[in-house]
N, C-alpha and C positions, 0 to 999 in steps of 0.2 A: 198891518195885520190886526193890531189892536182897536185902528177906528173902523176897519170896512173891511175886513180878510177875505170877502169875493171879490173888492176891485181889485185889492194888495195880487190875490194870485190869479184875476186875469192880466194885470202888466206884466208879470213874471211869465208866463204864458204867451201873451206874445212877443214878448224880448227874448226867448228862445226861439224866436225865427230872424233875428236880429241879423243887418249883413256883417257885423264884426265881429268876426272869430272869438275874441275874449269878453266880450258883453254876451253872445250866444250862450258859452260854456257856460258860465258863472250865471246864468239868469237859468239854464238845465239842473246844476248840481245845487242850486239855492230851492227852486219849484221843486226837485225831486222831494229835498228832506223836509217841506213844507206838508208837500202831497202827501205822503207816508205819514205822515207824523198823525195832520187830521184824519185820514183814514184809519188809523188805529182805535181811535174813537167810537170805535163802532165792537161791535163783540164776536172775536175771532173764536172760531172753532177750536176741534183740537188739533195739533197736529199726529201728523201722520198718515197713511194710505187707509185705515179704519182704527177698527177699536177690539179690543180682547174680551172672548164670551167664552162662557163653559160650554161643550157640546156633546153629547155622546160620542166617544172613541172610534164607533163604527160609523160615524157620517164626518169623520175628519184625521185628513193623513197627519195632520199637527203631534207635538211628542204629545205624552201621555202627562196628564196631570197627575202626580200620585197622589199629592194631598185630598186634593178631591175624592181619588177612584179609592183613598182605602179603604173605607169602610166596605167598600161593595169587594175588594179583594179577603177582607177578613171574613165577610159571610162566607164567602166562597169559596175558602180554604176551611172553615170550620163544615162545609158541607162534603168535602173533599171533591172538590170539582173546580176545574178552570173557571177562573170568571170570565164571563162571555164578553164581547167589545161593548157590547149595547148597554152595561151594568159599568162599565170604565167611563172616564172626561178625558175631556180634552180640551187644554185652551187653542183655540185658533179667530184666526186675524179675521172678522164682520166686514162685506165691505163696507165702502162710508159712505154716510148717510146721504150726506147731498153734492150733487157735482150743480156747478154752474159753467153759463156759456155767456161772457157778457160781450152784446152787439151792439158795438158804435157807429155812428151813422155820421159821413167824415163827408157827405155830400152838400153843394152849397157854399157858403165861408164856413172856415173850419179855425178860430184863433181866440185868443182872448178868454172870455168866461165860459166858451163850449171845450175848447180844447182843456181847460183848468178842470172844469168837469168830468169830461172824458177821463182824464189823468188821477183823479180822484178817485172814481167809480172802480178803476184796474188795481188800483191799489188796496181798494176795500175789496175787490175779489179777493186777491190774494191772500190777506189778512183772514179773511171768513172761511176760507177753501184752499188751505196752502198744497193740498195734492191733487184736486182736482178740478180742474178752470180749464177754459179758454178763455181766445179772446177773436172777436171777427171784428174788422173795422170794415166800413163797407160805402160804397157811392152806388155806382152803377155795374160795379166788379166787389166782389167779394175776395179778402183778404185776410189770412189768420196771421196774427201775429201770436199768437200761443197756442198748443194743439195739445187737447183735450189729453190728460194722463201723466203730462211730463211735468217735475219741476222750475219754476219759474220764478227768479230772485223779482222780488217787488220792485227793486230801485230799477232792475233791466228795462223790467218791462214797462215803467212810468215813461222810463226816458222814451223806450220805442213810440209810444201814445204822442209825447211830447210832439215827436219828430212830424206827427201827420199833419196836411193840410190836406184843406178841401178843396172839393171841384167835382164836376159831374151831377147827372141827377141821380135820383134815387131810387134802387131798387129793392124795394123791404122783402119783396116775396125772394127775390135771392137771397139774402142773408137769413133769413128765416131757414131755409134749407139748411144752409151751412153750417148753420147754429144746433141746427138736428141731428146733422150727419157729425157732428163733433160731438156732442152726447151722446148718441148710439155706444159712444168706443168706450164707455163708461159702465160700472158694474153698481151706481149708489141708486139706491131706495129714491132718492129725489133728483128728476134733474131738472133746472133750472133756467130757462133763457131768461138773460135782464136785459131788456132792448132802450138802448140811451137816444131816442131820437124823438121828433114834435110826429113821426108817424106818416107825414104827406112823401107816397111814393107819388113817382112821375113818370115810371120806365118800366118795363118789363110784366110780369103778371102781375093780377092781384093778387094782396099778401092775403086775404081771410084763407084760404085752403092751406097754405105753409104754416101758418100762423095756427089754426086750428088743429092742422099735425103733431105739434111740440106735446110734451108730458105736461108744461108749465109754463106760463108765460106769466112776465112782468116788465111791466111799461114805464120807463121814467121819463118823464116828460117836460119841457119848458115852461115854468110857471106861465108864460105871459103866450103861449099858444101850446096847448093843449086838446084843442075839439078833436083833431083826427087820431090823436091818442085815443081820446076817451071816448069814441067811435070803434074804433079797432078792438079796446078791452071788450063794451058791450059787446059786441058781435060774435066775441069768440069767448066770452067768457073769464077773462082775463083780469089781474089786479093792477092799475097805474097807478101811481106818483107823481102829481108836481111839485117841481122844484126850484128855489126860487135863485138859485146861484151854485158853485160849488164845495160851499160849506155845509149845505142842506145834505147832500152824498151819505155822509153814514145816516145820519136819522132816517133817510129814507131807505137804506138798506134796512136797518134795524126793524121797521115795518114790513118792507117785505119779506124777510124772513120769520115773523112776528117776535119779537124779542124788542 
């Protein structure tokens, strides 16, 4: 890790497809707190489902703030009249700011320095967005392994990434979909797709229309092939990233989220 930490965790990467049950494990639960670890490198949100705002009393069922509301109750007792709700606060829960969808693209070979990446990329979801993620891994069939709303322990879901191999061609305009339909079920100001793949579909529609659908798209992409990414952004408007291994992962979240 200290001379080359993208070869160090593409061997760990793919010695977790290893046929010996205790080189398997041990090369899973070694990659996992390596993943996590780097991935925290990057700058996590807050947690929680939002964040707490003062609101007028009458646009929220939340308890009443009294600290806030006294002064509007002391006018309104020195006026001898009820205070109206609209002169009352209230703290209640904002939704959160930004939900993300992140879609890997598990089509082709899938081991080594993609899969390290892959497993990277989930874990810095998590870390930036601990209540509201997905995750779509995808070939020629779309697959969620995390569904948009629900709590997801980071190491779970490293190992689940872990577990993927490749095969199949590529379908970007279905994952694309999938990635929208999982956002939808979402109530943040921002939602997010972060598409981990080099962009060349082979099956199915073309992605410019699904792609063009989403609120937000961002493209991370193989340093050493890039074009059909940075084809796809232009087209729809989109911000990409290459990358040159899986250490590169939060820097380039950090950018895509500009932070």
């Amino acid at each position: 890790m200290s001379d080359d930490p993208d070869e160090a965790l593409a061997l760990l990467a793919d010695a977790t497809g290893a046929t010996d049950p205790k080189l398997r494990e041990l090369a899973r639960r070694l990659a996992g707190r390596l993943v996590i670890d780097l991935a925290r490198s990057g700058i996590a949100q807050s947690r929680g489902v939002g964040r707490l705002v003062d609101v007028p009393a009458d646009r929220s069922p939340a308890d009443l703030d009294l600290d806030a509301s006294l002064e509007a109750l002391q006018m309104a007792r020195a006026a001898g009249r009820p205070a109206g709700l609209d002169e009352l606060r209230s703290r209640a829960w904002a939704r959160p700011d930004t939900a993300i969808c992140l879609v890997v693209d598990r089509s082709g070979s899938m081991g080594g320095d993609r899969l390290a990446t892959a497993a990277i990329a989930a874990a810095a979801t998590v870390w930036r967005v601990p209540e509201d993620h997905s995750l779509v891994a995808f070939s020629e069939r779309a697959m969620v392994l995390a569904s948009q709303g629900r709590h997801h322990a980071a190491d779970a879901l490293v190992a689940d990434v872990l577990r993927l191999r490749g095969h199949g061609p590529t379908d970007l305009a279905l994952a694309l979909r999938t990635a929208r339909a999982q956002l939808e079920r979402s109530r943040a100001r921002r939602k997010l797709t972060i598409l981990l793949s080099d962009c060349r579909h082979t099956t199915g529609d073309e992605p410019l229309a699904a792609a063009g659908a989403l609120d937000e798209l961002a493209i991370v992409a193989p340093a050493d092939d890039t074009a059909d990414a940075e084809h796809l952004a232009r087209a729809v408007g989109a911000r990409w990233v290459p990358v040159e291994g899986p250490s590169a992962i939060p820097a380039a979240f950090s950018l895509l989220f500009g932070q």
